[in-house]
N, C-alpha and C positions, 0 to 999 in steps of 0.2 A: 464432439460433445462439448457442453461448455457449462459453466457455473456461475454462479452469484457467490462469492464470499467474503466475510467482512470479517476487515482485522482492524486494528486503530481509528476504531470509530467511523468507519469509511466502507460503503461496499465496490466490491470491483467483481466487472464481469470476465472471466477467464477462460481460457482452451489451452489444450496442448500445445506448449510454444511459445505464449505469448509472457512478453515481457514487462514488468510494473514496477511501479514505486509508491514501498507503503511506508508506515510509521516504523521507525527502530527497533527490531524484531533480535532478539537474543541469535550471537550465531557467528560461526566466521566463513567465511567465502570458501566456498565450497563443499560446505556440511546441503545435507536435505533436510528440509523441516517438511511436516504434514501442517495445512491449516484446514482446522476443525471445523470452525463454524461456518458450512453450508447454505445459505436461505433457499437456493432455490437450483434447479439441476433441469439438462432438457439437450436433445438432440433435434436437428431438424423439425423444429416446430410443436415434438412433442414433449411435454414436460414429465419428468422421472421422480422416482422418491429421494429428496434430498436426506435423509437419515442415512443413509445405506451408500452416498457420494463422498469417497476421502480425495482431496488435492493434496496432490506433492508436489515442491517448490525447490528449486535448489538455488542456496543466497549466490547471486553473482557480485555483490561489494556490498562494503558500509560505508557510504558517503554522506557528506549535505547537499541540502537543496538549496533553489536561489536564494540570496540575500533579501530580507525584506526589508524596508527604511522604515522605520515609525518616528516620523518629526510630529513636533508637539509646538504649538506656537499662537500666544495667547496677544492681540493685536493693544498696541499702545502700551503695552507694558516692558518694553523690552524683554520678552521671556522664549525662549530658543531652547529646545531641545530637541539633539539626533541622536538615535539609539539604533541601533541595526541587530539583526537575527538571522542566524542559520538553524533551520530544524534538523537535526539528525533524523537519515531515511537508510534505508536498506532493497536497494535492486533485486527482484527473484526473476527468475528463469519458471514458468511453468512445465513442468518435468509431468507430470499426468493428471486425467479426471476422468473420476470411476472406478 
């Protein structure tokens, strides 16, 4: 069985098992969270009532992700700027659906 669920503005498709990276989700490594918001549920082709579908995750860490570079560089000016970023994410384990 699998799901559609969207957390941090993002949706991801899931099954029993499978493992993701979403936005900084309250929680310490090894707790179980439920995530609520379902859009869409189905097995084998057929599609199920997502109301009635709860996902359970268990956090496997709270890490970052890659570094991004955001250089800013304005020509003939002498103007130079490098600024970098790591977004805080949090790894789950899909632990069930249904």
């Amino acid at each position: 069985m699998f799901a559609v669920v969207r957390t941090g503005g993002k949706q991801y498709r899931v099954a029993a098992g499978d493992k993701i990276a979403v936005e900084k989700l309250a929680g310490e490594a090894g707790e179980t969270i439920t995530l609520g918001d379902v859009l869409l549920a189905g097995k084998d082709g057929d599609i199920a009532d997502a109301a009635s579908i709860t996902v359970s995750a268990e956090i496997i860490a709270q890490a970052k992700s890659e570094k991004v570079v955001v250089f800013k560089k304005r020509r003939r000016h002498n103007y130079r700027r490098k600024n970098g970023h790591r977004q805080q994410m949090t790894l789950l384990r899909i632990v069930s659906v249904g």
